[in-house]
C-alpha angles and dihedrals in degrees: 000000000000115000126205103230109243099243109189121202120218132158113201107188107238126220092254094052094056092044087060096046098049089051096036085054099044092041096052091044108048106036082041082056092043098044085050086047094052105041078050089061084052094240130171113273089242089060090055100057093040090059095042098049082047089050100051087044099054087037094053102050087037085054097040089050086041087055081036095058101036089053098043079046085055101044092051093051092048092057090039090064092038098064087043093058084043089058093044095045084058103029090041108019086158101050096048084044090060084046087054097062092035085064081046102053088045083069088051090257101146112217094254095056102049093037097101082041081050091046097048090050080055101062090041117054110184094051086053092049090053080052107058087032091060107032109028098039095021096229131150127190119262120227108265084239090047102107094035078056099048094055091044098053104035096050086047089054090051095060104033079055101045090050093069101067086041102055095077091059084053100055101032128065103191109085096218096041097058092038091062086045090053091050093056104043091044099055092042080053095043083047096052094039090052096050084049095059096042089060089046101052090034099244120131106292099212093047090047086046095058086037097064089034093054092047095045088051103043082053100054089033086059096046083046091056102032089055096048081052091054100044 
């Protein structure tokens, strides 16, 4: 009799996803506050745009080190513990051995019955290495690109996000008038983003959408404020 293969669907949220979220975030909130702040000081439309553009640039290369330097920070740490359960599997075979069933037993395997499992880590150490690295520090190995990526991708985030707010300013002349544009289309882009992401990570995609729409807002809507108070 025919079967209906079982398909299960998983999303595992890759490397790359969360680096553009965390740069497409950052770029369409901060350039979208500075840009309110601004057209509240009643500045020229020009002046707008030239500290905007100096804003995403420097947000986006201080981003892009800020993912460099996380993932160079992982992948130390990653070969840092490696060579130490190396050593141990070397230096301590029997005590890794006994952390090995006791990973075993948190699963509800009893000794006895991982014990040939226990034995064959044993006479292949790598393997047993993967192993402790994986189940007992819960560790898996970055991509040797990773960090050159993360930059990459977060830094280009940040500026294809912190455009947005700014194109009004550059196509309109009239402060007020871009400022009310920008607002528009950021919100509508923090509001598509949001559900995005909601559908990526698996959260309810109505509830992440006004999330990121209500924290984008609320930012721009303080730098609006704070700067009126000031002039």
């Amino acid at each position: 009799m025919p079967t209906t293969p079982h398909i299960e669907h998983h999303f595992a949220a890759s490397d790359a996803v969360r680096d553009i979220v965390i740069g497409m975030a950052d770029g369409l909130t901060v350039p979208f506050a500075l840009a309110a702040g601004l057209s509240a000081a009643a500045v020229a439309t020009h002046v707008v745009v030239t500290a905007g553009l100096a804003e995403i640039s420097a947000g986006a290369i201080a981003m892009g080190l800020g993912g460099y330097l996380a993932a160079r920070s992982d992948a130390e740490h990653y070969a840092n513990e490696r060579r130490r359960e190396e050593a141990e599997t070397v230096s301590v075979p029997g005590v890794e051995a006994a952390e090995v069933t006791r990973i075993f037993e948190s699963y509800g395997i009893g000794a006895e019955t991982s014990a040939p499992v226990v034995e064959a880590l044993r006479l292949n150490p790598e393997a047993w290495v993967e192993f402790m690295m994986r189940f007992e520090l819960g560790l898996e190995q970055p991509e040797p690109t990773r960090a050159r990526n993360s930059a990459l991708t977060i830094g280009g985030a940040y500026i294809v996000g912190g455009l947005i707010p700014l194109l009004p300013y550059m196509l309109q002349s009239q402060l007020m008038a871009a400022l009310r544009s920008s607002v528009v289309v950021t919100l509508l882009a923090l509001v598509v983003f949001g559900w995005v992401k909601g559908r990526f990570v698996g959260a309810p995609a109505l509830r992440s959408a006004l999330q990121t729409a209500c924290t984008g807002g609320l930012a721009a809507a303080a730098a609006f404020a704070i700067a009126r108070l000031i002039g």
